[in-house]
Steps between C-alpha positions, in 0.01 A plus 500: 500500500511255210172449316344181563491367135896528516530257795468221224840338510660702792661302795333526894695352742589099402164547213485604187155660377340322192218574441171730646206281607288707721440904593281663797473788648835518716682306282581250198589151502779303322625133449830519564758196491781446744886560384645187627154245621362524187167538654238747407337753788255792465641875570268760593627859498356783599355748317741805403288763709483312806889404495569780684196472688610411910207378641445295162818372531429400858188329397687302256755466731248348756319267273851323383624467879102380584547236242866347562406477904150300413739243314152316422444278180193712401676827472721598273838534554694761481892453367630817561423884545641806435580802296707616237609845354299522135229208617412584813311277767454125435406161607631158329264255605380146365366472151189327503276342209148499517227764535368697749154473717330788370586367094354126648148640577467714226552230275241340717701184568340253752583479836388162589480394886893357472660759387302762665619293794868502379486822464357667815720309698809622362411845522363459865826356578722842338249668721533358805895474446476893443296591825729302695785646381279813586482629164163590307497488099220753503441499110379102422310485201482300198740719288781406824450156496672237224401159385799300409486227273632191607472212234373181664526642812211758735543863417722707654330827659731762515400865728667816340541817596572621795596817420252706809579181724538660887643342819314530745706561786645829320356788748548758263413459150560799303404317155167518559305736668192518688217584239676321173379225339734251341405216331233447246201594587248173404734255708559728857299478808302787631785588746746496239276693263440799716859544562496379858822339547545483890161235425671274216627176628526210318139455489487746211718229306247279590246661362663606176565075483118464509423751238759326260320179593157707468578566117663176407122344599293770324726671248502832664619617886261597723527864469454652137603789353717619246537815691775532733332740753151332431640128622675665801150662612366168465745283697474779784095465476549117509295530172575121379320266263416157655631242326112321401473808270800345279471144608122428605566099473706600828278665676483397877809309452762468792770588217294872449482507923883484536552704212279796632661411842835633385300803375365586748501910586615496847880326533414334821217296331733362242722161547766548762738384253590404145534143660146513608394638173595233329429212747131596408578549186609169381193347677247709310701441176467150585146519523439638119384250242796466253409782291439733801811698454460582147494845390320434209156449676488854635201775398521864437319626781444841331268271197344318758196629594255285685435562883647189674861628460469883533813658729291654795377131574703250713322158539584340786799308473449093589794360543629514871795660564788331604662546891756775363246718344324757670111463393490864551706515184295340322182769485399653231775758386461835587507562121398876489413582893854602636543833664895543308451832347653592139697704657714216692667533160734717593744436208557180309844412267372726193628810718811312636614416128439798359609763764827269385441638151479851578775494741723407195432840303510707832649330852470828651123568466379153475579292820326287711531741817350773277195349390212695660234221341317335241182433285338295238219625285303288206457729200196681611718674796334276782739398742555159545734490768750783673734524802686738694443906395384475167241833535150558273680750276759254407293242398323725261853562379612187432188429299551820293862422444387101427318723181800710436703202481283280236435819281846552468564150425239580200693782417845361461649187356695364808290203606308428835563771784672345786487802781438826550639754800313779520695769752332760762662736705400263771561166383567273178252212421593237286193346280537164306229232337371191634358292245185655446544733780693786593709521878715769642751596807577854659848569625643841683665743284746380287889607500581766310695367244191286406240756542319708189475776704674861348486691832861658485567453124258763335686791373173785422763701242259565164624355128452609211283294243798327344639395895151374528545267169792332664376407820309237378816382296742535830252262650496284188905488522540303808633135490214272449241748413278423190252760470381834704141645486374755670099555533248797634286412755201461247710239328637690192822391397716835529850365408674135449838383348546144411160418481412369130300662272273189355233437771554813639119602546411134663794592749343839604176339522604264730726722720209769556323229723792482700604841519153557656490201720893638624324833651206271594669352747376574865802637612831726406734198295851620400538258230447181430739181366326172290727250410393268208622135370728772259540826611386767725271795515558762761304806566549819674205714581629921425275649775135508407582578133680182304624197520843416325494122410891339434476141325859322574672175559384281804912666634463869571645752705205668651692771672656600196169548348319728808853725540457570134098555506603719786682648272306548215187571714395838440512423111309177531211700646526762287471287208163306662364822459670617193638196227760570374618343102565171509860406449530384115653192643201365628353553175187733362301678784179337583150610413338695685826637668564869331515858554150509641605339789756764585446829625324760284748808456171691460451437847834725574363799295314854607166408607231643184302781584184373457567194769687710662150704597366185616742443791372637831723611777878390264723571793312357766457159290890517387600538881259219621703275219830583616391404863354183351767371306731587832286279679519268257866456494478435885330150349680404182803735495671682286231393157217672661474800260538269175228296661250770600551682161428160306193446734386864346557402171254208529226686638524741174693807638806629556680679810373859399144382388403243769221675703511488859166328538671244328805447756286232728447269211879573426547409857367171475625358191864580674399325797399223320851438414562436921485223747378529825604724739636739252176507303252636827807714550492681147132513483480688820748753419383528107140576665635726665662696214206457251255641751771831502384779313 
């Protein structure tokens, strides 16, 4: 797929591109100028990763064949559609000058009563054009919606985007599923916003229209929140801000009545129709003194602190209502007193675009049929919403691997993390950020060829020291690895190649914290994969004894990697017991790293007569050790001896002088090494063997 920047100058259908004028998050923008008209039109293309995308491509298929059969002055029109090898997906549509709605109020231009007037009517009439033509726009905000400029003559409202635009008569609409929320958040109605599609009609455009009105009177919608999730709860809690809070000079006017009428919670109290929206409307904008449409007499509600306007009061309202208005509807808003739980959120368009993400780097594992469920915490681990089987245990994982994930970001120079996928026997969950927060999905086991798991690639032959050397440097050779580094499970680095020499003690310091957090996790992880803004970091956890880390390109081949860790096993765990020299290439060996962290050959000599007299009962306590370190291997395989005589070592004996009083402490510093079940498991049978005489 040709990079974006390279379009500049390339031919699309009759159009040549000129020049880039826009980007967003599906796509960029161009001004393009027609091969034999002469005229100028605007090109969006998609986005590279969502070329290949099919129900993208369906959605932007959709919103070009919603806009050519509207045919309405207020919309823009679309030239042509289509797709091309090297450019994929795109629309050639009208060029227009001027600048949008949401650039108009934050300039804080006026919106006196005629062209407030001019304006609602024009996009009441794209409105009720659409719903005829039974199609909903479902996304109207200020960012969709274009002010033309017309010299001499009234501006030209133009209504963008129809990109999640749905007919209404289609039965089954596999685009959007029950539970996801599409659209942005501040603008959708409370139907929309918990995902219930079977109860959006074209109300919910209605609605959205009066929250664009809403914030072209006070400078802000009605709902508030630069939170995704956050503005979704409110919208489903019908947690608005009247209008008086922002504009207190209209307070009790029949222009805040109609306005709150379209916002109302329940569908059935709001206008029947975009028609009878703006009938009443134009009569209350009628009704303002000339400056009553202004935007620059609005108040910050949040500095305001006097009584008269605070957001759990509702005056009466004064003005009666017109025939077409329910007066039900006009009550004080139920603004927190609604009984639509947070967990009505089932999923919202977070998920939807980035299950699209991870389904790029694995199809297999990551699809939608897959996905077992999903959660959003803040950064204190508190959920904030979930859906589907998302259980207590992975929760606390995703906010342990949210920690992994930032203190490797600290550790290595490869910008922001975008996602981590950290892999169970059971299941893979994929973990990404949300702004200041921190969301994640579960899916069912992944395929093989995109699993970390080793199970039918460990070879348990033994090497020799120097075989143990080049595992790490096998590893190292792949295509697109950087670095290898392979740490204990107390966080010592125990060998590394690649990794450079200047900064080396910061990098230890921060990888202990994550070597520890790794084994912290509340449940048995095969490995783990974080992709950054440049690179990758994957991990693979060696039993309950290491962890080898592999820094590489964003392009890996993961199987490659696990068939030759399979490989390599036994040596890797060997050496996260004993290091081995660090390969000259990687430079000097660190400090700290030496000879005393190997095995003592002293420990391999005739026990001395004096300690020998100190051992009680020798052959009892040597054949309780062998039936330990059998038991062991039932748990961790074929390491268990290397492991149990290390464990020795650190309690300041050896195999011959360890007294067998001593073999239940030894029996629980080895089962500290185990998850549950295995960990009850050993400790009953160790008892059992200490307590043998």
């Amino acid at each position: 797929m040709t990079r974006e920047a390279d379009l500049i100058g390339r031919d699309i259908g009759q159009v040549k591109i000129l020049q880039e004028i826009g980007s967003g998050g599906m796509g960029v923008v161009y001004k393009a100028r027609h091969k034999i008209l002469g005229t100028d039109h605007a090109v969006k293309v998609l986005h590279p990763e969502y070329a290949s995308n099919k129900k993208i491509l369906e959605r932007f298929r959709r919103e070009a064949l919603a806009i050519r059969s509207l045919q309405h002055d207020n919309v823009v029109f679309v030239l042509d559609f289509g797709w091309e090898q090297g450019i994929g997906a795109y629309q050639i549509m009208e060029l227009l000058d001027g600048i949008s709605l949401y650039q108009a109020i934050k300039e804080k231009q006026a919106f006196g009563k005629e062209r407030l007037a001019n304006f609602v009517t024009q996009v009441a009439s794209v409105l009720e054009c659409a719903h005829e033509n039974s199609i909903l726009h479902r996304d109207l905000k200020p960012d969709n919606i274009f002010l033309c400029v017309r010299h001499g003559k009234q501006e030209r409202v133009k209504v963008l985007d129809f990109g999640i635009a749905k007919v209404v008569q289609e039965v089954s609409n596999k685009l959007t599923r029950t539970g996801v929320a599409l659209g942005t958040p501040q603008y959708m109605s409370p139907e929309q916003a918990a995902g219930n599609w079977e109860d959006v009609d074209h109300r919910s455009d209605i609605y959205a229209f009066a929250s664009v009105i809403y914030e072209m009177l006070a400078g802000k919608p009605p709902v508030t929140s630069n939170h995704f999730t956050e503005a979704l709860v409110k919208q489903t809690n019908g947690d608005l801000t009247p209008l008086r809070m922002y504009r207190p000079d209209l307070d009790g006017h029949y222009l805040e009545q109609v306005i709150h009428w379209a916002l109302a919670f329940n569908r059935e109290q709001r206008p029947p129709t975009a028609g009878d929206f703006l009938r009443e409307l134009l009569v209350a904008i009628e009704a303002l003194p000339d400056e009553g449409g202004s935007v620059d007499t609005f108040v910050d509600a949040e500095e305001d602190t006097g009584s008269e306007f605070d957001t759990q009061y509702m005056p009466s309202l004064s003005s009666a209502p017109p025939p077409s208005i329910d007066p039900k509807a006009l009550e004080p808003l139920p603004f927190a007193d609604t009984s639509v739980p947070d967990g009505a959120l089932l999923q919202d368009h977070i998920f939807s675009t980035q299950l699209q993400a991870f389904h790029q780097i694995a199809p297999g594992t990551f699809k939608d049929e897959a996905m077992r469920g999903s959660v959003i915490l803040d950064i204190t681990g508190h959920v904030l919403s979930s859906q589907g089987f998302f259980p207590e245990v992975c929760v606390q994982g995703v906010h342990l691997v949210d920690g992994i994930c930032q203190q490797l970001q600290a550790a290595r120079p490869n910008g922001s993390w975008r996602h981590g996928f950290i892999e169970t026997k059971e299941n893979v969950m994929g973990v990404f950020p949300y702004l200041d927060d921190v969301a994640g999905m579960i899916f069912g086991c992944p395929e093989q060829r995109e699993s970390m798991a080793l199970d039918g690639y460990v070879q348990n032959s033994q090497h020799t020291s120097q075989e143990q050397a080049q595992a790490v440097v096998q590893l190292a050779s792949v295509s697109g690895v950087e670095a290898v580094a392979l740490f204990s499970l107390d966080g010592q680095l125990m060998s590394h190649y690649g990794l450079p020499v200047e900064g080396m003690d910061r990098f230890v310091l921060r990888f202990t914290p994550v070597v520890q957090a790794f084994f912290s996790l509340p449940f048995d992880a095969r490995g783990l994969d974080v992709w950054f803004e440049d690179g990758r970091v994957l991990a693979w956890q060696l039993e309950q004894i290491g962890v080898l880390f592999v820094f590489s390109q964003k392009m890996i081949n993961k199987l490659m990697l696990s068939v030759l860790i399979g490989r390599h096993y036994v040596s890797l765990i060997q050496q996260c017991i004993t290091p081995v020299t660090i390969l000259p290439e990687t430079g000097p060996p660190l400090s700290g790293l030496g000879e005393s962290h190997g095995l003592s050959s002293a420990e391999t000599e005739d026990l001395p007569p004096e300690l020998a007299a100190q051992v009680l009962d020798m052959p009892d306590c040597a054949a309780a050790l062998e039936e330990l370190e059998q038991e062991y291997t039932k748990h961790i395989g074929p390491m268990a001896k290397l492991v149990v005589k290390k464990t020795i070592k650190k309690m300041g004996f050896t195999r011959k002088t360890i007294p067998f009083g001593e073999l239940p402490q030894l029996v629980q510093q080895l089962a500290g090494r185990l998850n549950e079940p295995k960990k009850s498991d050993f400790l009953a049978k160790g008892a059992v063997l200490s307590r043998r005489k």
